[in-house]
SERO-4910 file (N, C-alpha, C, O; in steps of 0.05 Angstrom, whole numbers):
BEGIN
 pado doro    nc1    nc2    nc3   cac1   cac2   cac3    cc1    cc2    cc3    oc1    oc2    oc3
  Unk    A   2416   1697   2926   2444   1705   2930   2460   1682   2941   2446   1664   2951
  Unk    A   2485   1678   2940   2505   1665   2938   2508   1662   2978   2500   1679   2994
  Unk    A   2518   1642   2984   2519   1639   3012   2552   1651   3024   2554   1675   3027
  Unk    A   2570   1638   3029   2588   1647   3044   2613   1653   3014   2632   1669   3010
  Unk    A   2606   1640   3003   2638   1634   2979   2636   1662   2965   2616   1673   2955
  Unk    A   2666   1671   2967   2672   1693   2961   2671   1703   2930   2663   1724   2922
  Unk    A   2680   1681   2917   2680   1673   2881   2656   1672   2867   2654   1676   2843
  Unk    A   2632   1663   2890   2608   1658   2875   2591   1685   2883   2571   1689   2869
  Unk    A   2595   1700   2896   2589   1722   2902   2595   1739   2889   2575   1752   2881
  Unk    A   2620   1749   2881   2634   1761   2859   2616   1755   2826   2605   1771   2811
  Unk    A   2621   1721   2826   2605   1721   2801   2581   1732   2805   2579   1751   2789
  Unk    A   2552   1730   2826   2532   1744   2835   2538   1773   2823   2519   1782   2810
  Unk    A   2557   1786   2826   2550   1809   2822   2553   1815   2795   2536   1825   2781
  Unk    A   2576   1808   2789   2580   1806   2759   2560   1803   2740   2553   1821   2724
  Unk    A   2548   1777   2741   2520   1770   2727   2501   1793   2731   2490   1806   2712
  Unk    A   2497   1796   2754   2473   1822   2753   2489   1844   2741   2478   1858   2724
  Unk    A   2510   1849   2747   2517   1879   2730   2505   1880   2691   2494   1898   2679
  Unk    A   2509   1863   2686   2512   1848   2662   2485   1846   2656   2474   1859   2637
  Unk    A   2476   1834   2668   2443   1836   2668   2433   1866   2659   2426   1872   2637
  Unk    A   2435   1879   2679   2421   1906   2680   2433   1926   2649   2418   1942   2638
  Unk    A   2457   1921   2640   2471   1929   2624   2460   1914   2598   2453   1926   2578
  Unk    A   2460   1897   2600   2443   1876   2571   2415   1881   2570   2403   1877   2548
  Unk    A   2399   1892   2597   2381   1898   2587   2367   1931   2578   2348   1938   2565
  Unk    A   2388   1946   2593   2386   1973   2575   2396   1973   2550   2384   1988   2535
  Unk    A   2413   1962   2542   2418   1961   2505   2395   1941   2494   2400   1946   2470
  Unk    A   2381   1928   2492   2361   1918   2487   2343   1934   2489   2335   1940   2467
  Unk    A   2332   1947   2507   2307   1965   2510   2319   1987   2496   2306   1989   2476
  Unk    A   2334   2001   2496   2346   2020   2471   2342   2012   2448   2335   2030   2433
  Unk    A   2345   1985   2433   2351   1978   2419   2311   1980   2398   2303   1989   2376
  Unk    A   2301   1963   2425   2264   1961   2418   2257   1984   2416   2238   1986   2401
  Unk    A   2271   2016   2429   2260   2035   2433   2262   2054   2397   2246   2070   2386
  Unk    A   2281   2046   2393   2294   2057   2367   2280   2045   2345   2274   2060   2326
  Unk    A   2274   2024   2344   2250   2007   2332   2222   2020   2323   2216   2034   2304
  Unk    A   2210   2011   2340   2193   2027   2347   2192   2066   2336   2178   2074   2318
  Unk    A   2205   2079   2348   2214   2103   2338   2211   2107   2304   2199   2125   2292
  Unk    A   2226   2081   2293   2227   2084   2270   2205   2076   2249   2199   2085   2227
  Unk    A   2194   2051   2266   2166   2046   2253   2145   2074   2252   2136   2082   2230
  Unk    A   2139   2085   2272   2127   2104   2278   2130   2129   2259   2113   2144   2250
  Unk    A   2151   2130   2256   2166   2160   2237   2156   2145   2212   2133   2152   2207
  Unk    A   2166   2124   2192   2155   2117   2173   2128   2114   2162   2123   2113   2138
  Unk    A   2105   2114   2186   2083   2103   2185   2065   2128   2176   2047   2129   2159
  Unk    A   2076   2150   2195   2071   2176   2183   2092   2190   2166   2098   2213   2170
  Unk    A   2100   2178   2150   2116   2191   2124   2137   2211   2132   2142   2231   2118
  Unk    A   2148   2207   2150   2158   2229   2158   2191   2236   2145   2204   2220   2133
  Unk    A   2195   2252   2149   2225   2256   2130   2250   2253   2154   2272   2257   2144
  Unk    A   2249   2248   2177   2260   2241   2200   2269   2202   2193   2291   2193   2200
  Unk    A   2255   2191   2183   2263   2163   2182   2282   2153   2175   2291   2132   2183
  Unk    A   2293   2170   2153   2320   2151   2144   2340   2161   2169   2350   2144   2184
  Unk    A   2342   2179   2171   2362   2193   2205   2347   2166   2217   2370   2159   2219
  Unk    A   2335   2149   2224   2328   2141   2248   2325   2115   2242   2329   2098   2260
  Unk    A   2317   2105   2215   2340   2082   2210   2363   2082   2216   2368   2064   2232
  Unk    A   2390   2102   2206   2408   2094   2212   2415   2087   2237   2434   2073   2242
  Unk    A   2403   2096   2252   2413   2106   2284   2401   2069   2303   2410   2054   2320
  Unk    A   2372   2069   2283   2367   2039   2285   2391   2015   2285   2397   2001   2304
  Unk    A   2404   2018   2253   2424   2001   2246   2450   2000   2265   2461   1980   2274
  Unk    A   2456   2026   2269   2476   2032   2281   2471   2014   2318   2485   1998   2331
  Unk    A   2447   2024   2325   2443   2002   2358   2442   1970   2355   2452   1955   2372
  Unk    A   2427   1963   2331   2428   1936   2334   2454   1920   2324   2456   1896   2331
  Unk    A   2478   1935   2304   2500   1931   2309   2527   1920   2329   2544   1902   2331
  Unk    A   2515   1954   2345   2528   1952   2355   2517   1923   2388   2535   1912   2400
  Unk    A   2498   1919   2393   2486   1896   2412   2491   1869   2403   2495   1851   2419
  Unk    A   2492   1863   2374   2494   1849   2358   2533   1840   2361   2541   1817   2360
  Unk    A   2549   1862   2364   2578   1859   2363   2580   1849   2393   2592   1829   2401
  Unk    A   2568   1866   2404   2568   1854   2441   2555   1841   2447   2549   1843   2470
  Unk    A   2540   1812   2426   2529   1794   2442   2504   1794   2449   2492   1772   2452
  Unk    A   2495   1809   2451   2472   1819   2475   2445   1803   2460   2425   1793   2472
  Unk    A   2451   1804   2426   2435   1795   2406   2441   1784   2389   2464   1791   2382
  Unk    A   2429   1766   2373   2462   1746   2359   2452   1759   2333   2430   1768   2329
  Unk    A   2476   1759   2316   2485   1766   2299   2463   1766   2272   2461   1785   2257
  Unk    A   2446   1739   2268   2426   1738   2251   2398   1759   2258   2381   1769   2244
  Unk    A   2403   1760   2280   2373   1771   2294   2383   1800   2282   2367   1812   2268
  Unk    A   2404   1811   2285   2398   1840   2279   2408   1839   2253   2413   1861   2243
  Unk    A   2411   1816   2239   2411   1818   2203   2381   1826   2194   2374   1846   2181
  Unk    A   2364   1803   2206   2337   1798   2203   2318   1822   2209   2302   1830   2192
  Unk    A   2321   1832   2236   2306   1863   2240   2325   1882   2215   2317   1890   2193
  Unk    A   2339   1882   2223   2352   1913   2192   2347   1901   2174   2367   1908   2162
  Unk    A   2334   1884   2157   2334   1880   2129   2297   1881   2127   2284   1883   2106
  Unk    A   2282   1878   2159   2254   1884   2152   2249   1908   2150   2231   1918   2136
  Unk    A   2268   1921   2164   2266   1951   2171   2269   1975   2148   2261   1998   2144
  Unk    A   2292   1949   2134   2298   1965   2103   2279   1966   2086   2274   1986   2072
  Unk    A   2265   1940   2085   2241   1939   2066   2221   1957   2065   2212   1970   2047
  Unk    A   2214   1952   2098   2189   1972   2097   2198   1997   2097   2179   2013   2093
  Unk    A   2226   2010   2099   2227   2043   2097   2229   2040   2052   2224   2060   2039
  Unk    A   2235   2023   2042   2240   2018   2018   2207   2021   2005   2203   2038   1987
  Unk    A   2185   2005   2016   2163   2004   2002   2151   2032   2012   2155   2049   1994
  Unk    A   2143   2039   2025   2140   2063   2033   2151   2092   2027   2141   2115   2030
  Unk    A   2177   2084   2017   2194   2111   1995   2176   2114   1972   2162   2132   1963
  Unk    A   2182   2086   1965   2174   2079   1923   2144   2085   1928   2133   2096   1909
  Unk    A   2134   2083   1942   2107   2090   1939   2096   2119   1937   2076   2129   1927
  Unk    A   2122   2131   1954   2111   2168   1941   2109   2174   1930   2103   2198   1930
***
């Protein structure tokens, strides 16, 4: 923590707010992941609902920074594939 300066303390808190907030949309983000690997793996008819809901979090983390912009190109286009090979295969 920050010693007497009032500005650097402020930033102190700031940063941690920010923190704690960047890291619940991230763990949402892994959680939804996951979720969706899982639903696919057992064929489930729940997956495409949970892709989107996928696309839709890493978007939106992706718009706020939290994850840059390629990274959640890169996860949604693996994510597409494998819900893609796993359709065609029924």
């Amino acid at each position: 923590m920050a010693g007497k300066i009032t500005s650097a303390e402020k930033r102190h808190r700031q940063s941690e707010e920010r923190r704690l907030r960047n890291k619940s949309v991230k763990s949402s983000v892994r959680t939804s992941v996951k979720q969706f690997v899982a639903l696919v793996r057992k064929k489930d008819e729940k997956a495409e609902a949970a892709l989107k809901e996928m696309i839709s979090k890493l978007d939106s983390a992706a718009r706020k920074g939290i994850i840059k912009k390629n990274t959640a190109a890169r996860k949604k286009s693996r994510m597409q594939r494998l819900y893609n090979t796993v359709k065609s295969a029924q």
